[in-house]
DOSELUM-772924 format. One record per residue (C-alpha): x, y, z; residue in one letter. Coordinates in Angstrom, 1 decimal. Layout:
X Y Z A
...
This chain:
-28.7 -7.9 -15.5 X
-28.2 -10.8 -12.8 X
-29.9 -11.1 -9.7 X
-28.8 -13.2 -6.5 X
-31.4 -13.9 -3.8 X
-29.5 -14.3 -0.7 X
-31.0 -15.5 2.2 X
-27.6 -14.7 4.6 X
-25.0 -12.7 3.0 X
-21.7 -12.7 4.4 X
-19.8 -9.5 2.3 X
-16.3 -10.7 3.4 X
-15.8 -7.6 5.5 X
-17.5 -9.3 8.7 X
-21.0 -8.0 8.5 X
-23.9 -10.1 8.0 X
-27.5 -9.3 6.0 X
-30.3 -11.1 6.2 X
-32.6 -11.4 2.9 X
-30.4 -8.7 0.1 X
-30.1 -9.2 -3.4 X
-27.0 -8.8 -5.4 X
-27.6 -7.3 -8.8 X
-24.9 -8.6 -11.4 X
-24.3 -7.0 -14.6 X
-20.5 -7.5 -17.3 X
-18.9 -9.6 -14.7 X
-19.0 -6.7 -12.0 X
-21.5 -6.4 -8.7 X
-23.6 -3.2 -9.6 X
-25.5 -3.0 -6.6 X
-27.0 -4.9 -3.0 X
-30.2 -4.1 -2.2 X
-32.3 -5.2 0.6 X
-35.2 -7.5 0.6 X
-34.9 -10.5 -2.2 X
-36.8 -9.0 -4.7 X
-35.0 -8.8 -8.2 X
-36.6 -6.0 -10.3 X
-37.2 -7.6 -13.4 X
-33.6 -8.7 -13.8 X
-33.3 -10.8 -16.5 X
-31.5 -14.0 -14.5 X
-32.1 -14.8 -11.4 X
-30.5 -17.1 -8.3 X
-32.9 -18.0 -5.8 X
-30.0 -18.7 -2.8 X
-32.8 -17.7 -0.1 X
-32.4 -20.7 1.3 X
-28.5 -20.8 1.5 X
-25.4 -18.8 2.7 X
-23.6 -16.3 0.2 X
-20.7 -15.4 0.6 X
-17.3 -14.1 -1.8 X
-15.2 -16.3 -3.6 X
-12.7 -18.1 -1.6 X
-9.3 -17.1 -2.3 X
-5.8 -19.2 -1.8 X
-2.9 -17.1 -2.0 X
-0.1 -19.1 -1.8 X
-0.7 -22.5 -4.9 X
1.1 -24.7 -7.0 X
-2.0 -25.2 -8.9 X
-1.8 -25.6 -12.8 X
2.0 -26.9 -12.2 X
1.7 -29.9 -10.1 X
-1.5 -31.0 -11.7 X
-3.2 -34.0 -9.7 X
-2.5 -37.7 -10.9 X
0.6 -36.3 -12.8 X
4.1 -37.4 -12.3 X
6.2 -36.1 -9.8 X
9.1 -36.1 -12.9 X
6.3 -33.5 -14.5 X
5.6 -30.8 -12.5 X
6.5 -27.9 -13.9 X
6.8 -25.4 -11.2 X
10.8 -25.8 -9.9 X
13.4 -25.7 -12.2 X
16.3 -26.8 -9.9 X
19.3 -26.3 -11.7 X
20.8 -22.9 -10.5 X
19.7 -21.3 -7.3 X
18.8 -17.8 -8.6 X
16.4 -17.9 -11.2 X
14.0 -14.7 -11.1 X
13.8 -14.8 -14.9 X
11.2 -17.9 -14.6 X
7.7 -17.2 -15.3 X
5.2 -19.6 -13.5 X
2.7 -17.9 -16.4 X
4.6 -19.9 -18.9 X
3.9 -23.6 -16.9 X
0.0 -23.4 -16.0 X
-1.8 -26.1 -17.5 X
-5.4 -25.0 -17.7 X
-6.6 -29.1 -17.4 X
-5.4 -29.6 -14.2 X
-8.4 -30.9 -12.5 X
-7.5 -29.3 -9.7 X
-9.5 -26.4 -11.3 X
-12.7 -28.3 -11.1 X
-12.1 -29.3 -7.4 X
-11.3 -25.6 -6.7 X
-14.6 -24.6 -7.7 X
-16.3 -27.2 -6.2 X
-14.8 -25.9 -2.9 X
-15.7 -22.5 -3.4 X
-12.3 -21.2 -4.5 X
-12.2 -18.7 -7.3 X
-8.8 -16.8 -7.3 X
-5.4 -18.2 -6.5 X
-2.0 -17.1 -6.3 X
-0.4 -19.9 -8.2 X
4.0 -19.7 -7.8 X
7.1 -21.5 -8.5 X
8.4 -23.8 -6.0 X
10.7 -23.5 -2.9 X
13.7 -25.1 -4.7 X
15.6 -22.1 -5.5 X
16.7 -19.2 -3.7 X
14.5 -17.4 -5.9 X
12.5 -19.4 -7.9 X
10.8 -17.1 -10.6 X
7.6 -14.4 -10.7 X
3.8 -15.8 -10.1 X
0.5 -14.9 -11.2 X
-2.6 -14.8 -9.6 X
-5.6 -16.4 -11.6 X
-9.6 -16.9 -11.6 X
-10.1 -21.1 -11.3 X
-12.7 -20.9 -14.3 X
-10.9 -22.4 -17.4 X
-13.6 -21.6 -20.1 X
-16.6 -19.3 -20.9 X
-19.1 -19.9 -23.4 X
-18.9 -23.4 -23.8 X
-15.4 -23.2 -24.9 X
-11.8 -23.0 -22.8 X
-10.1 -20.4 -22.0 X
-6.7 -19.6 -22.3 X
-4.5 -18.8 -19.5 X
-4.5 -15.2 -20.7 X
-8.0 -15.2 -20.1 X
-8.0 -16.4 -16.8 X
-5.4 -13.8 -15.5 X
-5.7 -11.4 -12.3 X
-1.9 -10.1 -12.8 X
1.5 -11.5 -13.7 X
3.6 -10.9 -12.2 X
2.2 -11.1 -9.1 X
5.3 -11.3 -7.6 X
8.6 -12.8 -7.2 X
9.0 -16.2 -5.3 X
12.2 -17.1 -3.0 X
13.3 -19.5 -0.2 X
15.2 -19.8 2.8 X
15.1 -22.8 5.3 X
15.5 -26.6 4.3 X
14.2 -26.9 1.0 X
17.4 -25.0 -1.2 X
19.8 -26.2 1.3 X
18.6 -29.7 0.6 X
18.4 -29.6 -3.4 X
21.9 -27.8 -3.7 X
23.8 -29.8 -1.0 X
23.1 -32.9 -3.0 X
24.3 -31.0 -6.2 X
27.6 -29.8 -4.0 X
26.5 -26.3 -4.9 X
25.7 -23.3 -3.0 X
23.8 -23.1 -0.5 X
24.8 -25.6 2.0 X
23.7 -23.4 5.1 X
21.2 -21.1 5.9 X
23.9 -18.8 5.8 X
24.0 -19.5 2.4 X
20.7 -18.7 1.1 X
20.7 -15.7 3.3 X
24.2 -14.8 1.2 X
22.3 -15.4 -2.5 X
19.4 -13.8 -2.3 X
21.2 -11.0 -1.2 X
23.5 -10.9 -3.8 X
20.9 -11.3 -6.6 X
19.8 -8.2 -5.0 X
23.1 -6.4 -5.5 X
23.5 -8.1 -9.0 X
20.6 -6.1 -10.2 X
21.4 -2.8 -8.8 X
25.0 -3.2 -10.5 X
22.7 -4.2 -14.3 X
20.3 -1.0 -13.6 X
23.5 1.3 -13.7 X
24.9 -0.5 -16.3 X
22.4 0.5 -18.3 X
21.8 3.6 -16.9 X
25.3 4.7 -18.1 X
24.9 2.9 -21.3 X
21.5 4.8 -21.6 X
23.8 8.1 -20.9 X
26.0 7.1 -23.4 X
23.4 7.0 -26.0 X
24.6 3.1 -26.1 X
22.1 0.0 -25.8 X
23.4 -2.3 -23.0 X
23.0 -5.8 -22.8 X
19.9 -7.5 -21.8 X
20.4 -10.2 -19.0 X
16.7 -11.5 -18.1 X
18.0 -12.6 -14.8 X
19.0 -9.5 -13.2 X
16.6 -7.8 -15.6 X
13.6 -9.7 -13.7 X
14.8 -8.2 -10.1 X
14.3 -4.3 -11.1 X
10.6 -4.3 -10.1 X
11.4 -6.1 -6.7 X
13.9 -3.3 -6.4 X
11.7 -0.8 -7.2 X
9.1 -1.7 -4.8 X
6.6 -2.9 -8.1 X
6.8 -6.3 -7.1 X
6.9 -8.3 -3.9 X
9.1 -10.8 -2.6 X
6.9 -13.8 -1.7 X
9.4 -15.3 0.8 X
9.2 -19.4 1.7 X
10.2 -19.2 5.6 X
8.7 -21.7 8.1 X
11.3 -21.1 11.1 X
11.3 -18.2 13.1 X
14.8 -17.4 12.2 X
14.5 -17.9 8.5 X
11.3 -15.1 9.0 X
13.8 -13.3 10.9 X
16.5 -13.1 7.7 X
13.2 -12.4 5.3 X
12.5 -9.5 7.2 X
16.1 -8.2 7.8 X
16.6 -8.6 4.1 X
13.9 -6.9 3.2 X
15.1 -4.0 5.4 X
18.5 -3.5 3.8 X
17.4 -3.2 0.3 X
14.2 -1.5 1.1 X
12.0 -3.7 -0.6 X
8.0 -5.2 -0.4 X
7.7 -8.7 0.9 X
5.2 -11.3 2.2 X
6.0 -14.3 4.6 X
4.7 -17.4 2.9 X
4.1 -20.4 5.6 X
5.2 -18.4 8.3 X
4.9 -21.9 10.4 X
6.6 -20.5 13.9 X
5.2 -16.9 13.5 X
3.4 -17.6 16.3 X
6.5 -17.5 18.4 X
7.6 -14.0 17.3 X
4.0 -12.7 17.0 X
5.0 -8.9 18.3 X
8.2 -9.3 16.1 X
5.8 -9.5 13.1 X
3.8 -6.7 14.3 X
6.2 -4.7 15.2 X
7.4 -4.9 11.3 X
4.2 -4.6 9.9 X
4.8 -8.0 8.2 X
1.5 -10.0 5.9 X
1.9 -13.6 6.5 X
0.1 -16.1 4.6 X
-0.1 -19.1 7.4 X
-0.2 -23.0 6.0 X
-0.1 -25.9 4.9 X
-1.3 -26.8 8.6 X
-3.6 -29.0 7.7 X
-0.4 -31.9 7.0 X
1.8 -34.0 8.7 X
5.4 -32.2 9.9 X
7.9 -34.4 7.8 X
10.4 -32.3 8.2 X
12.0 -30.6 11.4 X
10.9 -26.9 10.0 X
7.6 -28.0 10.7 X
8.1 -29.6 13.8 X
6.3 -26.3 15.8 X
3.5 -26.5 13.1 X
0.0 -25.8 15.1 X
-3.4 -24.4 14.4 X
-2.3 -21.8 17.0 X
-0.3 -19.7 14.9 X
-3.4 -17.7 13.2 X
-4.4 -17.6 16.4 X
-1.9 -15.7 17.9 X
-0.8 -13.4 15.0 X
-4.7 -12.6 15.3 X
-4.0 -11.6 18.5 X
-1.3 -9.6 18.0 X
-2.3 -7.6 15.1 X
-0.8 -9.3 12.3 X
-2.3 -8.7 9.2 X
-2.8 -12.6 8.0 X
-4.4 -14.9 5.4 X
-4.6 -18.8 5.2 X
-3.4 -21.3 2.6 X
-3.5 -25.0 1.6 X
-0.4 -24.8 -0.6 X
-2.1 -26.9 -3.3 X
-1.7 -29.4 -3.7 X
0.2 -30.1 0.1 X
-3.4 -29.8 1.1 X
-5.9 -30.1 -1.8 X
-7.4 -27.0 -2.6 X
-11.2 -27.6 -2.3 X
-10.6 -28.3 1.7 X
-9.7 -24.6 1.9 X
-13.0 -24.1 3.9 X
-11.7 -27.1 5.9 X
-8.8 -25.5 6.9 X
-11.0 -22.2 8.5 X
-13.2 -24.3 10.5 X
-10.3 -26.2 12.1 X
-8.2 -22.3 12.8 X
-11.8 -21.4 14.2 X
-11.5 -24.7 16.4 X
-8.7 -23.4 17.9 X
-9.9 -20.1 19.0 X
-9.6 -17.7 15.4 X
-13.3 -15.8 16.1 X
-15.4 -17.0 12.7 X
-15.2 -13.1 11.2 X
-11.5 -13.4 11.3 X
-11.2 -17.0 9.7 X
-14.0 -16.0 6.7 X
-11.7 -12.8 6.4 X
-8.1 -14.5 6.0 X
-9.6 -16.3 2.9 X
-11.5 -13.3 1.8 X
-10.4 -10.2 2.1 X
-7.0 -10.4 3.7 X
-6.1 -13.0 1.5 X
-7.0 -10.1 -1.3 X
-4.9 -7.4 0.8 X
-2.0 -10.0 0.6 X
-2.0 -10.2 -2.9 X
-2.8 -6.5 -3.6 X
-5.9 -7.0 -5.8 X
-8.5 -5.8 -2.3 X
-9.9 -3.2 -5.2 X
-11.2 -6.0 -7.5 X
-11.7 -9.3 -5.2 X
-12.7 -10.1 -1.9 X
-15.5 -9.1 -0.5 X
-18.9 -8.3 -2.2 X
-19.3 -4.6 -2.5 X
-20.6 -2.5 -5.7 X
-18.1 -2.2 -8.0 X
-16.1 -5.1 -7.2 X
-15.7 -8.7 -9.5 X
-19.4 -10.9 -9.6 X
-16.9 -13.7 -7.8 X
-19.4 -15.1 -5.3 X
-20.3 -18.3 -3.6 X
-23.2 -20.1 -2.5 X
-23.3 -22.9 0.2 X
-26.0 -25.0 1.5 X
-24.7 -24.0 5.1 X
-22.6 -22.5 7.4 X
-19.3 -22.2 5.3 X
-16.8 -22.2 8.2 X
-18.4 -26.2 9.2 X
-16.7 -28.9 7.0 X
-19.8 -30.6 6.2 X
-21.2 -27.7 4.3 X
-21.0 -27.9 0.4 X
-20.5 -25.0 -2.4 X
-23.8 -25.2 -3.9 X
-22.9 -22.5 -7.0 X
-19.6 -21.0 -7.8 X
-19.8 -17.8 -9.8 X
-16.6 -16.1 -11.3 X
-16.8 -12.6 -13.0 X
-20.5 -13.1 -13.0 X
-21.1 -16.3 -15.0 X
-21.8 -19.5 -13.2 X
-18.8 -21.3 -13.0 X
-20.2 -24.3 -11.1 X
-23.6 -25.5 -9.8 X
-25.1 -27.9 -7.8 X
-28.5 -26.3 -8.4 X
């Protein structure tokens, strides 16, 4: 048994204690209990002095795939040759020695949703991993550091296919054109599920196609579609798409959402806001403003914020929610849409988070207040073993 003496313990869920101490045992939180007195617990963390808080999490990465100091002729996460390519697992390109990892630790962060790029119409499933790459003294392998794959199923509209495919004098030239094949990889994979439903009947075994065959869970509502849209009418198309062939998806970026804030409500939509912390060089972006959290906030969008790794590296996470809360995002709300809502955007609220019994020993420690950017992760614990330390 593990004990953590926090001095301020922020559980994620926008309540505050003063002086509690978390009790950690096989990776899970097994109890908070007030007053900083660890009961003969075998470990202990004296964070009296410091801010606790859970694990930050990014849900929308490249990390593992575009690995820092790499070249750009290595990344591994697009593979821009055809458009629709849902068969692609983003599991099967993490490199563990990214050393992103480290700086992802060092900034608190200690679950990510890492995904294929926004080349391709649909670019291939995700994972969401923990950012600790061994235990023991020895590495891990990516198996080891798994949440869930997949987590769900990348795709794009806006400039980025139009650009890659336009210089191959392929389809899609147009937004209209993106719009036109993500819907028909749709269709494709309803017309292979009865194919091999009336194979099945037949007592026959149809043929395997790992394309369409990648699409079924989308269809049936087990997987997301993680949708790349930064312009209000590429949202727009996500969501109207998502309507015809009654399916789950998330907006990723969601850069203008602010201008259709009751739009979004209205359809119930989870929107994962950023890169903001960037530049706009590109004329998507050119509405890009620390606002947009802001006002979905307002409206009762359900929200959580990004850095895209490595479009903003990931340890300034922290940086990011102190510059929304500088715009007007009340400091509850910012802590939350790296915390839990980013959890609730990735579907893993039962296990990550926020720190309540039961739920993963993912917890931070900072030697302030972890919403002002001079504030440092002083101890990053993942699954109850000490991932990083400063102390």
């Amino acid at each position: 048994m593990k004990a953590i003496l926090a001095g301020t313990l922020e559980t994620g869920r926008g309540t505050t204690q003063k002086n509690a101490t978390i009790f950690l045992d096989k990776g899970k939180i097994v109890d908070i209990a007030e007053g900083l007195d660890p009961k003969g617990a075998s470990e202990v963390l004296d964070a009296s002095a410091f801010v606790v808080t859970p694990g930050l999490i990014d849900a929308h990465t490249h990390i593992g795939t575009y690995c820092e100091g790499f070249p750009v002729g290595m990344a591994d996460a697009n593979d821009m040759v055809h458009p629709i390519a849902p068969q692609l697992r983003i599991l099967d390109a993490i490199y563990q020695d990214d050393t992103a990892f480290e700086d992802a630790l060092a900034g608190g962060v200690t679950c990510v949703q890492t995904l294929p790029g926004s080349g391709n119409v649909i670019g291939g499933q995700g994972a969401i991993i923990k950012t600790s790459t061994s235990v023991h003294g020895r590495k891990k392998v990516v198996e080891e550091m798994l949440v869930r794959a997949p987590s769900s199923m990348k795709a794009a509209l806006g400039e980025n296919p139009i650009r890659v495919y336009t210089e191959k004098g392929k389809l899609p030239n147009t937004r209209m054109g993106n719009a036109a094949l993500m819907r028909q990889a749709l269709v494709d994979a309803e017309n292979y599920r009865n194919k091999q439903n009336q194979a099945k009947a037949k007592n026959e075994a149809g043929e395997r196609n790992l394309q369409h065959e990648a699409m079924l869970p989308v269809l049936d509502g087990e997987l997301p579609l993680c949708v790349h849209a930064h312009r209000c009418d590429d949202i727009a198309t996500a969501v109207r798409i998502a309507k015809e062939f009654s399916i789950r998806y998330t907006v990723e970026h969601c850069t203008e959402g602010h201008l259709i804030a009751p739009f979004l409500a209205e359809n119930k939509v989870m929107a994962a806001v950023g890169p903001t912390l960037t530049g706009k060089p590109k004329m998507e972006l050119r509405n890009k403003t620390w606002d947009t959290p802001v006002l979905l906030w307002k409206a009762g969008v359900h929200f959580c914020i990004i850095t895209d790794h490595p479009v903003v590296p990931i340890e300034h996470l922290s940086v990011c929610l102190s510059l929304a809360v500088r715009a007007g995002l009340p400091r509850e709300e910012a802590l939350r849409a790296v915390t839990l809502s980013a959890a609730e955007h990735l579907g893993i609220a039962d296990r990550v988070g926020s720190i309540e019994k039961g739920k993963d020993a993912d917890i931070v420690v900072w030697d302030g207040d972890p919403l002002d950017a001079r504030s440092r992760a002083v101890a990053t614990i993942i699954d109850g073993e000490t991932a990083y330390s400063r102390i």
